[in-house]
N, CA, C and O atoms as a Tripos MOL2 file, in Angstrom:
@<TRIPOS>MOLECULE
protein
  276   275    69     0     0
PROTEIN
NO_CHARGES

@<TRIPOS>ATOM
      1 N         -58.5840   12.6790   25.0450 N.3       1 UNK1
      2 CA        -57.7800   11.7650   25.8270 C.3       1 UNK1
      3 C         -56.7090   12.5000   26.6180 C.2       1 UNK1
      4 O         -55.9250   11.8910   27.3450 O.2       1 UNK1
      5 N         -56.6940   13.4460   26.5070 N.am      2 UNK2
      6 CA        -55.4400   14.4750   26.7240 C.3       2 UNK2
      7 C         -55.6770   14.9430   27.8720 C.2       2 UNK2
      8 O         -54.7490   15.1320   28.6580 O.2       2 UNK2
      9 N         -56.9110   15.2090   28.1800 N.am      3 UNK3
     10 CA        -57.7810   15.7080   29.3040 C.3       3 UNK3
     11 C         -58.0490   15.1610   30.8170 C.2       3 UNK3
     12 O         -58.2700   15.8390   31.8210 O.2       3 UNK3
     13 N         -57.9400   13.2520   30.6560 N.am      4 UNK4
     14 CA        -58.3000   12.4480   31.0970 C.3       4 UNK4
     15 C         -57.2150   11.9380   31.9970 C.2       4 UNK4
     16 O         -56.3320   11.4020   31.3270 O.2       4 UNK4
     17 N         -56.9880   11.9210   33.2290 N.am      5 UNK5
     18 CA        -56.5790   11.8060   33.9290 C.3       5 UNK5
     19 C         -55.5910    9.9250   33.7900 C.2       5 UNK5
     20 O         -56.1860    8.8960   33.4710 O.2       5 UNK5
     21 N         -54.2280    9.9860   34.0940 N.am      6 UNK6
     22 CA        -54.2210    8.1290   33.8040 C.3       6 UNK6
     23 C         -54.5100    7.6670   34.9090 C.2       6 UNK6
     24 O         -54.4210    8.1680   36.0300 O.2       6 UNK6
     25 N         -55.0150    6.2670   34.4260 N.am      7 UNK7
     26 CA        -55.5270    5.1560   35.6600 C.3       7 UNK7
     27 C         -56.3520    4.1460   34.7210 C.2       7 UNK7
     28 O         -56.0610    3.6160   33.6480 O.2       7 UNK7
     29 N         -57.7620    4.0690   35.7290 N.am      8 UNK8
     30 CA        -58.7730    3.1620   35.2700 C.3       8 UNK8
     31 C         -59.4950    3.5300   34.2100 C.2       8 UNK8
     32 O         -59.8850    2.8250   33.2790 O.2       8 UNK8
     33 N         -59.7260    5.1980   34.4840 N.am      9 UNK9
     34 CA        -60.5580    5.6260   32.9980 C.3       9 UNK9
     35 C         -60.3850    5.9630   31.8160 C.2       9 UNK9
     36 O         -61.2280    6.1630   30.9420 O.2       9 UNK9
     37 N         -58.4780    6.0780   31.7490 N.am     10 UNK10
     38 CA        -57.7930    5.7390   30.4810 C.3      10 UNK10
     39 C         -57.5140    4.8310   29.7630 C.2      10 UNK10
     40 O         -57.0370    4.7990   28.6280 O.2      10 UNK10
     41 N         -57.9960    3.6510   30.8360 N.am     11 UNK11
     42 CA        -57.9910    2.0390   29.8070 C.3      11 UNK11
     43 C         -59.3020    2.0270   29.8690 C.2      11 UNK11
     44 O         -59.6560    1.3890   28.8770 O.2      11 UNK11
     45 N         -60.3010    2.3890   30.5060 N.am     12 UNK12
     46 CA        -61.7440    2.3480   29.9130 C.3      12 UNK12
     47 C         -62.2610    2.8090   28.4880 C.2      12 UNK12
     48 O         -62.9280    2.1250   27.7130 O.2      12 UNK12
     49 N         -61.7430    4.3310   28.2680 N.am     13 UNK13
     50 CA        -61.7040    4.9970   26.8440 C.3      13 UNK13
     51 C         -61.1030    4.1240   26.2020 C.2      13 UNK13
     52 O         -61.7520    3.7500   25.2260 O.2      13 UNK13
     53 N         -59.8970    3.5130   26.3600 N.am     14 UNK14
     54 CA        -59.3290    3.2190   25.0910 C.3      14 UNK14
     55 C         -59.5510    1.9490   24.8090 C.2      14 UNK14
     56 O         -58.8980    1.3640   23.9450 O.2      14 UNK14
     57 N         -60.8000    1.1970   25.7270 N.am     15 UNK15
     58 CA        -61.7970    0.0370   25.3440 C.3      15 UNK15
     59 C         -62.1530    0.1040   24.2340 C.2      15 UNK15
     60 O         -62.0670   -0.7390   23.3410 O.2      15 UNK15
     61 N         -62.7560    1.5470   24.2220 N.am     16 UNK16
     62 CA        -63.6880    1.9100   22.8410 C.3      16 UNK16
     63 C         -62.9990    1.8920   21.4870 C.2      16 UNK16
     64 O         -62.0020    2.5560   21.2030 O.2      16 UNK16
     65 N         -63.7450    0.9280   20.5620 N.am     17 UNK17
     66 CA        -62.9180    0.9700   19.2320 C.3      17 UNK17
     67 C         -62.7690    2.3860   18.3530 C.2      17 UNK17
     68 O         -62.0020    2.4110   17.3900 O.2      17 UNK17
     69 N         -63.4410    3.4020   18.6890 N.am     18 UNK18
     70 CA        -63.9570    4.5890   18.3270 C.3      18 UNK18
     71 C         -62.6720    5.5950   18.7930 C.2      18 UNK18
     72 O         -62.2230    6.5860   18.2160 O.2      18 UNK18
     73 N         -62.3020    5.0200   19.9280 N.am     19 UNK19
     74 CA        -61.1320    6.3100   20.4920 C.3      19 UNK19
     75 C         -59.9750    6.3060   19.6080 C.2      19 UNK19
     76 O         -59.7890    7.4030   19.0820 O.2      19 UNK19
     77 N         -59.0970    5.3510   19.2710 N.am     20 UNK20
     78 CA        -58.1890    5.0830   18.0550 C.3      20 UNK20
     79 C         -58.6350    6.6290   16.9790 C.2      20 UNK20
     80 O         -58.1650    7.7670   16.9760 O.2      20 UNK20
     81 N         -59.5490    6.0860   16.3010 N.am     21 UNK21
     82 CA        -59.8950    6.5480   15.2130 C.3      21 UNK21
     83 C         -60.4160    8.5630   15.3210 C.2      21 UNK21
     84 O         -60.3640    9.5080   14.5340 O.2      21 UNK21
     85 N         -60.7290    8.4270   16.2920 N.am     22 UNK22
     86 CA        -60.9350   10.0080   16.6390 C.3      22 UNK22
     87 C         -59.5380   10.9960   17.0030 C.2      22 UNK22
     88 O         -59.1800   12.0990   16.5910 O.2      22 UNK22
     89 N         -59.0070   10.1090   17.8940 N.am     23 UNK23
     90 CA        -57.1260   10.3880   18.2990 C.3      23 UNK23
     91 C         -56.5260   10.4330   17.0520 C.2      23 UNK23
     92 O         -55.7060   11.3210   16.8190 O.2      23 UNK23
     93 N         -56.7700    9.7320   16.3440 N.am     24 UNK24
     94 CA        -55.9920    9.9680   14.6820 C.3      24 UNK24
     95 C         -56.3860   11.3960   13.9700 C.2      24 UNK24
     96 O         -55.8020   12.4540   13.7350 O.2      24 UNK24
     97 N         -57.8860   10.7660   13.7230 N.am     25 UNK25
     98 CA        -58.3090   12.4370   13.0230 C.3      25 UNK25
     99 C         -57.5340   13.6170   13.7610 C.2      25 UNK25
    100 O         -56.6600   14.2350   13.1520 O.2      25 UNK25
    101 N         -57.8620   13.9230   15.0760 N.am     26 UNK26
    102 CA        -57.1320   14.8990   15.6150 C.3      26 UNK26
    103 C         -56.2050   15.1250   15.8310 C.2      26 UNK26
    104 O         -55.9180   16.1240   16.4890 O.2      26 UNK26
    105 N         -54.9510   13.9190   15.1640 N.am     27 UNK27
    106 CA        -53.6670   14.4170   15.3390 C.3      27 UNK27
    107 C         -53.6160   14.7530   13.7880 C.2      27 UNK27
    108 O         -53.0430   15.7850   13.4420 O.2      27 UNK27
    109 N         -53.9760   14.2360   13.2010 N.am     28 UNK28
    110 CA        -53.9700   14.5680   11.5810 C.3      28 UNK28
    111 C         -54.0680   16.1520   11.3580 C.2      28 UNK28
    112 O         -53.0910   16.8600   11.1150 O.2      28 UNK28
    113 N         -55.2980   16.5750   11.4680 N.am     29 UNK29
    114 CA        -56.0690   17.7960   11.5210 C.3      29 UNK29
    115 C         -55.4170   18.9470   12.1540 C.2      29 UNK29
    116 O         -54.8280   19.8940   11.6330 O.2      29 UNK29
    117 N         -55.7080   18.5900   13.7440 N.am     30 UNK30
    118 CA        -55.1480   19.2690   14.6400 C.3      30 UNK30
    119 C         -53.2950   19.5360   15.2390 C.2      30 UNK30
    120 O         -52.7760   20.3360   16.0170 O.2      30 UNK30
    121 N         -53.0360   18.9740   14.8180 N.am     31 UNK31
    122 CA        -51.5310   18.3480   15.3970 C.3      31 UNK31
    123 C         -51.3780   17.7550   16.7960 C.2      31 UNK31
    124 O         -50.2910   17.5530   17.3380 O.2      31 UNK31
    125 N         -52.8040   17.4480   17.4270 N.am     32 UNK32
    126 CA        -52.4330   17.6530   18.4280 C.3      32 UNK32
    127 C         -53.2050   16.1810   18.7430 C.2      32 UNK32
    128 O         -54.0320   15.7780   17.9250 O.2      32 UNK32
    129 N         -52.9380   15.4750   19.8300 N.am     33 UNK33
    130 CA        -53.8390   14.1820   20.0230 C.3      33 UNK33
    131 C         -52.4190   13.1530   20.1150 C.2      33 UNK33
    132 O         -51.2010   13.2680   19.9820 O.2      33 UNK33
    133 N         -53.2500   12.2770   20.3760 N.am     34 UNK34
    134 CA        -51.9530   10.9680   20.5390 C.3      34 UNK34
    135 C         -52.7000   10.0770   19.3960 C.2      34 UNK34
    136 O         -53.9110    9.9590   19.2140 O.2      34 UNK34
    137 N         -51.4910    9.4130   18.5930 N.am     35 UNK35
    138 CA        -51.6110    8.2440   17.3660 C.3      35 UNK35
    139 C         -50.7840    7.3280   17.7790 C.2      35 UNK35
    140 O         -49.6120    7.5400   18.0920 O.2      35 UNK35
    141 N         -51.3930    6.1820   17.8030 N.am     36 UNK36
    142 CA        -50.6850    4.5770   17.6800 C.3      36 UNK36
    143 C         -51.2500    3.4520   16.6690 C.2      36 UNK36
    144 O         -52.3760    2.9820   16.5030 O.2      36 UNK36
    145 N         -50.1190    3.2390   16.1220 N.am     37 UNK37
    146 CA        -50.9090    2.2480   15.5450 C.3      37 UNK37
    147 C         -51.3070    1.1990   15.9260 C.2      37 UNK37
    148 O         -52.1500    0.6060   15.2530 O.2      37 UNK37
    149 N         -50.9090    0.7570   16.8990 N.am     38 UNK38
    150 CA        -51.3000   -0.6880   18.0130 C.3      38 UNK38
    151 C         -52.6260   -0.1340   18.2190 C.2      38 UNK38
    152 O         -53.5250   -0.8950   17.8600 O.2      38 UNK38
    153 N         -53.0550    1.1620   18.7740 N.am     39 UNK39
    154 CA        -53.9960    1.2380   18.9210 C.3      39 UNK39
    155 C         -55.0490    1.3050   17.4080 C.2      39 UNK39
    156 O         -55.8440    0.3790   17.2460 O.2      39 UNK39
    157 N         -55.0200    1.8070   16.9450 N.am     40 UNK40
    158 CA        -55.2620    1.6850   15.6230 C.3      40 UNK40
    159 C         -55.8700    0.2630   14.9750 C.2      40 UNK40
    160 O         -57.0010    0.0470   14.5400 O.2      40 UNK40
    161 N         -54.8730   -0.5030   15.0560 N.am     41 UNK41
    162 CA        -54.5920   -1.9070   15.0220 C.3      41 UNK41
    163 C         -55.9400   -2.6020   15.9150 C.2      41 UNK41
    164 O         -56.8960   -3.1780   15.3960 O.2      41 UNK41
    165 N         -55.7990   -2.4540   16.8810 N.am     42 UNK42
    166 CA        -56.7370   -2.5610   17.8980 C.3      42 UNK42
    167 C         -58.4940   -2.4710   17.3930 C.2      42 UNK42
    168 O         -59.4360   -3.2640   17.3950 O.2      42 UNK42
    169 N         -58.3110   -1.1990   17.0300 N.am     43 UNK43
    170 CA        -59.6250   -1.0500   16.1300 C.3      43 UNK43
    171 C         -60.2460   -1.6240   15.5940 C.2      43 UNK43
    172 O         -61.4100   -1.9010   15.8830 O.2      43 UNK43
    173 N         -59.5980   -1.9850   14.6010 N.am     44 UNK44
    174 CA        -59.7360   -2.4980   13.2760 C.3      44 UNK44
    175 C         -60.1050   -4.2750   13.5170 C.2      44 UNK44
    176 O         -60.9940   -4.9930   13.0600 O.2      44 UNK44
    177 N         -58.9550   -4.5300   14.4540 N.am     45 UNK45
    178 CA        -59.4850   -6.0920   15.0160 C.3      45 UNK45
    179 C         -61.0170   -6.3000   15.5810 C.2      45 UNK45
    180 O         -61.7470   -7.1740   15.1130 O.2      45 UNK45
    181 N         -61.4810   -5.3130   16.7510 N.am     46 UNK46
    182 CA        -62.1830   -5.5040   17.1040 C.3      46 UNK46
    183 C         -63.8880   -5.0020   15.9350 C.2      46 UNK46
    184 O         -64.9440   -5.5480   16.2570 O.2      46 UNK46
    185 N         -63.8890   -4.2470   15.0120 N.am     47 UNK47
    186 CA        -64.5660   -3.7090   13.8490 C.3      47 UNK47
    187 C         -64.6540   -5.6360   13.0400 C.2      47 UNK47
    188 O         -65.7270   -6.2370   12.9920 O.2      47 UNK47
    189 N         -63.8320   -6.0180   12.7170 N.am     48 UNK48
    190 CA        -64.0000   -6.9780   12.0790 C.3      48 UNK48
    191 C         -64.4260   -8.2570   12.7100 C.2      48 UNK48
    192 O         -64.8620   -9.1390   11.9710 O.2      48 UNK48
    193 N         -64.3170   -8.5440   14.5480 N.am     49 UNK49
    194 CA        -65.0340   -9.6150   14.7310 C.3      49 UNK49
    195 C         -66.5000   -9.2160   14.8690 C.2      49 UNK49
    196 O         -67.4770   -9.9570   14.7510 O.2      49 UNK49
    197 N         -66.4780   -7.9790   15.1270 N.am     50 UNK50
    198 CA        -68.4820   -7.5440   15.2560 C.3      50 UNK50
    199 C         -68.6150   -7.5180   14.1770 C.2      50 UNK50
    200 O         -69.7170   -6.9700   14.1970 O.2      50 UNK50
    201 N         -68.3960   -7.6670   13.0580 N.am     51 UNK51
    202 CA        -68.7140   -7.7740   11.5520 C.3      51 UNK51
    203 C         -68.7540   -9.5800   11.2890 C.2      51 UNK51
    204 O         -69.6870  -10.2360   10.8250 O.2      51 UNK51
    205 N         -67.4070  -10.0660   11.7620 N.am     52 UNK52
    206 CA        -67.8300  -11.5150   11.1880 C.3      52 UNK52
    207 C         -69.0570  -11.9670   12.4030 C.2      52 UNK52
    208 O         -69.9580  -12.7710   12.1610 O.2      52 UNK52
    209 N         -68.9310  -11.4950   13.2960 N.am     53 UNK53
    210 CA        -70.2510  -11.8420   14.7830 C.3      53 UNK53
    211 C         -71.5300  -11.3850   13.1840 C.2      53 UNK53
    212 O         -71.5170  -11.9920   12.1130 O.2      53 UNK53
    213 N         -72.1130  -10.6510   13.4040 N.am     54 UNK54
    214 CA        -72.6880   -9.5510   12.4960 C.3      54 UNK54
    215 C         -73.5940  -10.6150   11.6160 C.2      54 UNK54
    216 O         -74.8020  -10.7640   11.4300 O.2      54 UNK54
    217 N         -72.1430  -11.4170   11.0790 N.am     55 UNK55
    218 CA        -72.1820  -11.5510    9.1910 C.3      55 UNK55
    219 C         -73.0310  -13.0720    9.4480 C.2      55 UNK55
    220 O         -73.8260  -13.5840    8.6590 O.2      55 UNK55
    221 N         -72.6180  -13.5890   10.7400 N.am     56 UNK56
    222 CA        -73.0720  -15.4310   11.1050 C.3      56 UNK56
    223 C         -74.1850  -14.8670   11.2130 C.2      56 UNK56
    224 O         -75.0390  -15.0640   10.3480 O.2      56 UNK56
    225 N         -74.4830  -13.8600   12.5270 N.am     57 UNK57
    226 CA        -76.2510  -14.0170   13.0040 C.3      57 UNK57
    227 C         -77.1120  -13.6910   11.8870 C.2      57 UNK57
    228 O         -78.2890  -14.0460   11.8190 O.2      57 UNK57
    229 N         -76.4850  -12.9900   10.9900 N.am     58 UNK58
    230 CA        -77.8080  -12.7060    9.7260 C.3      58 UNK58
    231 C         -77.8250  -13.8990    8.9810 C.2      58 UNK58
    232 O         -78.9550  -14.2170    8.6100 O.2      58 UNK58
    233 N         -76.8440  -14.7130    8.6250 N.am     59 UNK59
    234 CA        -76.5960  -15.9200    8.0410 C.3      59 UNK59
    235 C         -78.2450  -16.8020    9.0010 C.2      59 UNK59
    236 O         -79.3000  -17.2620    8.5650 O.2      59 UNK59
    237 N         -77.8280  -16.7040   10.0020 N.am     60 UNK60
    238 CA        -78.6050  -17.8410   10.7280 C.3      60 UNK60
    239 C         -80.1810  -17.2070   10.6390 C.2      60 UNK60
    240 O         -81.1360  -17.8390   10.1870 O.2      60 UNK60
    241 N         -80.2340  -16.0480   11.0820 N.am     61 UNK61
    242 CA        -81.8800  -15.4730   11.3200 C.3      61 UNK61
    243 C         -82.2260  -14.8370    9.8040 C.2      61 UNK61
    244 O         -82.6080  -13.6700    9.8830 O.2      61 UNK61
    245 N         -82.1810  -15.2520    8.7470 N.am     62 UNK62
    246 CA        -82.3040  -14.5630    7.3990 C.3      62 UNK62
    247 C         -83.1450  -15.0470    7.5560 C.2      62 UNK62
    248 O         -83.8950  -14.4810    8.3520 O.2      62 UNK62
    249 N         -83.7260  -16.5920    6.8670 N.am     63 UNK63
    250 CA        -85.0730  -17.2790    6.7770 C.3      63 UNK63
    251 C         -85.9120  -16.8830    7.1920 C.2      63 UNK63
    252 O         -86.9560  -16.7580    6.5530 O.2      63 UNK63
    253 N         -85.7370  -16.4440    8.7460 N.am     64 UNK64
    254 CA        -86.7220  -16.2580    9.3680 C.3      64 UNK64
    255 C         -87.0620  -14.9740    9.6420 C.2      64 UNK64
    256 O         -87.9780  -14.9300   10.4630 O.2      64 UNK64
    257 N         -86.6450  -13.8050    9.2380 N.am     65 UNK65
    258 CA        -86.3210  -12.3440    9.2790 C.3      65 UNK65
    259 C         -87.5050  -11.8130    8.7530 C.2      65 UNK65
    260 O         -88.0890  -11.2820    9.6980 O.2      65 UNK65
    261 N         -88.0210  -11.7130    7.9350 N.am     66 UNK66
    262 CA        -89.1540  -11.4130    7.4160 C.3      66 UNK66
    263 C         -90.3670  -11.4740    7.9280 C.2      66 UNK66
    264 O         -91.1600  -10.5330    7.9230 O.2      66 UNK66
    265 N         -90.5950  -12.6770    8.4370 N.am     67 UNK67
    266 CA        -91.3540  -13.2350    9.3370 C.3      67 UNK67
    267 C         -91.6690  -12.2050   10.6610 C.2      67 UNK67
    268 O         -92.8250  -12.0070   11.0320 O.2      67 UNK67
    269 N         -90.6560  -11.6640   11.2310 N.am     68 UNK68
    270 CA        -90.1310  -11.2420   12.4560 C.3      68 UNK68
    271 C         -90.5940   -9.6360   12.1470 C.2      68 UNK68
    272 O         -91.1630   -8.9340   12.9840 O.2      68 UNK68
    273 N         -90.2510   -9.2190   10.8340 N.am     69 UNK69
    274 CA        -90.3840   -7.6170   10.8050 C.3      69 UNK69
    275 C         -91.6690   -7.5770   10.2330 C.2      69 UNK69
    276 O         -92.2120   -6.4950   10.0110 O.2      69 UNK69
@<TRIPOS>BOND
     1     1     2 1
     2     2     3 1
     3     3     4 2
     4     3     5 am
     5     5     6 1
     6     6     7 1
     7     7     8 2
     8     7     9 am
     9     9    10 1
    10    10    11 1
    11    11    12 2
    12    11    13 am
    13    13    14 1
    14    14    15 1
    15    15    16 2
    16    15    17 am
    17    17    18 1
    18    18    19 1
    19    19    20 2
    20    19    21 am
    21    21    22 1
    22    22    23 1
    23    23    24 2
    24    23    25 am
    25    25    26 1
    26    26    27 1
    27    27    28 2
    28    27    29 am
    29    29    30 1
    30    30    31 1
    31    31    32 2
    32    31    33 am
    33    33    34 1
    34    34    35 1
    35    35    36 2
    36    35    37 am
    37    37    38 1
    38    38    39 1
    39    39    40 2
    40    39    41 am
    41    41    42 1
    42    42    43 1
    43    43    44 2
    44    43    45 am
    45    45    46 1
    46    46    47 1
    47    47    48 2
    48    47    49 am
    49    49    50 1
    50    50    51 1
    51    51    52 2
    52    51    53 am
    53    53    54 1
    54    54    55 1
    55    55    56 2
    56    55    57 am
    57    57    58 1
    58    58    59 1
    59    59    60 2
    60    59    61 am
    61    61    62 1
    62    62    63 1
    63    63    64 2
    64    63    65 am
    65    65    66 1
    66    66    67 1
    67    67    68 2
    68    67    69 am
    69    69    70 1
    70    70    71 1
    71    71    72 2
    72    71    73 am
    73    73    74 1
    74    74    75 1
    75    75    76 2
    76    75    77 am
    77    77    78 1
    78    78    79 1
    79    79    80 2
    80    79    81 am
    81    81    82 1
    82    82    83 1
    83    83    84 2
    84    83    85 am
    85    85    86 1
    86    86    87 1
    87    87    88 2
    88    87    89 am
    89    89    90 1
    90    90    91 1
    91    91    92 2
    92    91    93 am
    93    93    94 1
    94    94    95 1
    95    95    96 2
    96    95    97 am
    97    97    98 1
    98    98    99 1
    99    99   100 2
   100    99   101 am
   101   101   102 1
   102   102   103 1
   103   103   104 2
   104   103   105 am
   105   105   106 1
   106   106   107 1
   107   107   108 2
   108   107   109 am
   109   109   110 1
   110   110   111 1
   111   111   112 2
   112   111   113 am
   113   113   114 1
   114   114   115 1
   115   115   116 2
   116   115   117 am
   117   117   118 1
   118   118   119 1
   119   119   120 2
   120   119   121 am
   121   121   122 1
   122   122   123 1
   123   123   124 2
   124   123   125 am
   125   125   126 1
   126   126   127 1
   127   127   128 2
   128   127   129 am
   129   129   130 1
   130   130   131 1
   131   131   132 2
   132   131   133 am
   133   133   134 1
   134   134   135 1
   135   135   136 2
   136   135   137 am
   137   137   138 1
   138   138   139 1
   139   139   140 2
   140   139   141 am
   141   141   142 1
   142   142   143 1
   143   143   144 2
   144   143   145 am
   145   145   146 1
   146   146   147 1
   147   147   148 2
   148   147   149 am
   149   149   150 1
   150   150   151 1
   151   151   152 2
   152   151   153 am
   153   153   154 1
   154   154   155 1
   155   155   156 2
   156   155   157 am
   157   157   158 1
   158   158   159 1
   159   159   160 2
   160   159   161 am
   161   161   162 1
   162   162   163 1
   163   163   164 2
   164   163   165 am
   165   165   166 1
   166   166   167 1
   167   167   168 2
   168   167   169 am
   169   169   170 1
   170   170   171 1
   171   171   172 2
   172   171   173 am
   173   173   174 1
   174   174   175 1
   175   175   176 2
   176   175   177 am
   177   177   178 1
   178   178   179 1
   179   179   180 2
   180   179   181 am
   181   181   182 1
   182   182   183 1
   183   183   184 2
   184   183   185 am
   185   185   186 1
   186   186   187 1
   187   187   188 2
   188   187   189 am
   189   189   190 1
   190   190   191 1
   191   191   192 2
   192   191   193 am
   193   193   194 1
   194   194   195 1
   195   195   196 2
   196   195   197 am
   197   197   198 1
   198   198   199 1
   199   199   200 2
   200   199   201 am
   201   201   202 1
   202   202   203 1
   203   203   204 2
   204   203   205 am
   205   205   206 1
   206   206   207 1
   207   207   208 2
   208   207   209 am
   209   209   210 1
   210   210   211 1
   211   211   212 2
   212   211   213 am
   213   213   214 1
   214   214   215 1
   215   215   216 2
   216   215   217 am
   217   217   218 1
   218   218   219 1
   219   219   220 2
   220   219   221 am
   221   221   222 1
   222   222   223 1
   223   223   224 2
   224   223   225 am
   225   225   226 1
   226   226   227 1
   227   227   228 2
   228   227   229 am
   229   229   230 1
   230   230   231 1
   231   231   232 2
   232   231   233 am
   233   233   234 1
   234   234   235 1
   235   235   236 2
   236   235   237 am
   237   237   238 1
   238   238   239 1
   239   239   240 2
   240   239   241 am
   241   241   242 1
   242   242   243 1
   243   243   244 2
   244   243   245 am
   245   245   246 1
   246   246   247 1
   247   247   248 2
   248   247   249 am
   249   249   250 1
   250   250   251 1
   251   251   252 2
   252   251   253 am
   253   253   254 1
   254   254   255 1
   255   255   256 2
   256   255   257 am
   257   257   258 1
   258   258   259 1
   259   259   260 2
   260   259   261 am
   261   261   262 1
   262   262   263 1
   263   263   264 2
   264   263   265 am
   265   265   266 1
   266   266   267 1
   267   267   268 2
   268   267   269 am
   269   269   270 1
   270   270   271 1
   271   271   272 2
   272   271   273 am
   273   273   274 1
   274   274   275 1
   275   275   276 2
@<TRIPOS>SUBSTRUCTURE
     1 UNK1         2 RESIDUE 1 A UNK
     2 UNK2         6 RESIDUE 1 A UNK
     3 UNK3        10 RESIDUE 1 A UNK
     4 UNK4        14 RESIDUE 1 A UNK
     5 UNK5        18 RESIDUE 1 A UNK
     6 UNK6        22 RESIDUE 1 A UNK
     7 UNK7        26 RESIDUE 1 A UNK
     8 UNK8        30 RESIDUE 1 A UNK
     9 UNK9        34 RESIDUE 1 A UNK
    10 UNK10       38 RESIDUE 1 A UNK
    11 UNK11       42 RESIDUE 1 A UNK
    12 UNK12       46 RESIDUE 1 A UNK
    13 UNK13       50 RESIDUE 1 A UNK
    14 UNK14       54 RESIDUE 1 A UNK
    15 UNK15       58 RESIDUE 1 A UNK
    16 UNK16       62 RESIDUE 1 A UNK
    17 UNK17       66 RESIDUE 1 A UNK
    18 UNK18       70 RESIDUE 1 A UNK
    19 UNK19       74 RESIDUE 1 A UNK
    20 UNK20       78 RESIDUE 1 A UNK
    21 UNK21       82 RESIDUE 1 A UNK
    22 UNK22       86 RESIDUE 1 A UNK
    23 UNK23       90 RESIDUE 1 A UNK
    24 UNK24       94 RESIDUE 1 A UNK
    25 UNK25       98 RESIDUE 1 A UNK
    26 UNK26      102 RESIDUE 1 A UNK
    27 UNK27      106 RESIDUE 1 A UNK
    28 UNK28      110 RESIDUE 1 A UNK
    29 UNK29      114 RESIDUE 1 A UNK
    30 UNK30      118 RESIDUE 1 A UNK
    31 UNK31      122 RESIDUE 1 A UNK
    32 UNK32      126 RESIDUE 1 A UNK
    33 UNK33      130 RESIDUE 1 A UNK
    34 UNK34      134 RESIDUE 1 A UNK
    35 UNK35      138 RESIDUE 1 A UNK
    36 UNK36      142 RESIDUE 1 A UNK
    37 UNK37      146 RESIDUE 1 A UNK
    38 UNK38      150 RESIDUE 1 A UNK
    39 UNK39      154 RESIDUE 1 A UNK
    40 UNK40      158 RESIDUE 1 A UNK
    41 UNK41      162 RESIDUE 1 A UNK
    42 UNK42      166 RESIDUE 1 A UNK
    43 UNK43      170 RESIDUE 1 A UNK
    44 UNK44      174 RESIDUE 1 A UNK
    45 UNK45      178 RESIDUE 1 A UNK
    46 UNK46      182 RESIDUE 1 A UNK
    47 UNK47      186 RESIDUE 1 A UNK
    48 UNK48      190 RESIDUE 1 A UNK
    49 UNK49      194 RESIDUE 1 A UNK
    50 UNK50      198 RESIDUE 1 A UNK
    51 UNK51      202 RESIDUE 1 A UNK
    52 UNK52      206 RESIDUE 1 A UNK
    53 UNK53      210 RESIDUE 1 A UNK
    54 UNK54      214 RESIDUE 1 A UNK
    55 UNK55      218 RESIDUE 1 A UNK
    56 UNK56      222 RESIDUE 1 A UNK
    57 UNK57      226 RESIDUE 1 A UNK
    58 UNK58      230 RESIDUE 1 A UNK
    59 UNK59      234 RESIDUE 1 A UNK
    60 UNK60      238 RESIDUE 1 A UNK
    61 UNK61      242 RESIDUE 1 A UNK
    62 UNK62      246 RESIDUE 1 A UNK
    63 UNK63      250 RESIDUE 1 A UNK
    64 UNK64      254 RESIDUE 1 A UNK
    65 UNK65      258 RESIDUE 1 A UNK
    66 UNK66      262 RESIDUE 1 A UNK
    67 UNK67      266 RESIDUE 1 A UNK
    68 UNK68      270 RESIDUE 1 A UNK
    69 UNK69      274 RESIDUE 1 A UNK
C-alpha cells in the first residue's frame, strides 16, 4: 500500500477485505506498513456478512445439493 500512489486506486485496494489484514501482518512483522483498526474493523464486517450471505444460501440449497453434485 505504501507503493501505491493516493487517489482512485487507494480506495480500490482498500475495497479488499484482505488489505486490512496483510497491512497488519506487515506492520507487526515488519515494522513497516500502515494499521487501522477502522480498517481492520472493516474487515471483519464485511467477512461476516459473506458468511451470514454464505450460511442462508446453504440453508436454502441443502435439500437439494446432493442432487446437484
Amino acid at each position: 500500500m505504501s507503493t501505491v500512489p493516493e487517489g482512485k486506486m487507494k480506495m480500490i485496494l482498500m475495497a479488499n477485505p484482505l488489505t486490512p489484514i496483510v497491512e497488519g501482518f506487515k506492520y507487526a512483522f515488519l515494522g513497516s506498513g500502515h494499521f487501522s483498526w477502522t480498517s481492520l474493523g472493516y474487515s471483519a464486517g464485511v467477512t461476516a456478512v459473506i458468511l451470514i450471505i454464505g450460511i442462508i444460501v446453504f440453508h436454502k440449497t441443502e435439500r437439494n445439493f446432493i442432487d446437484t453434485v
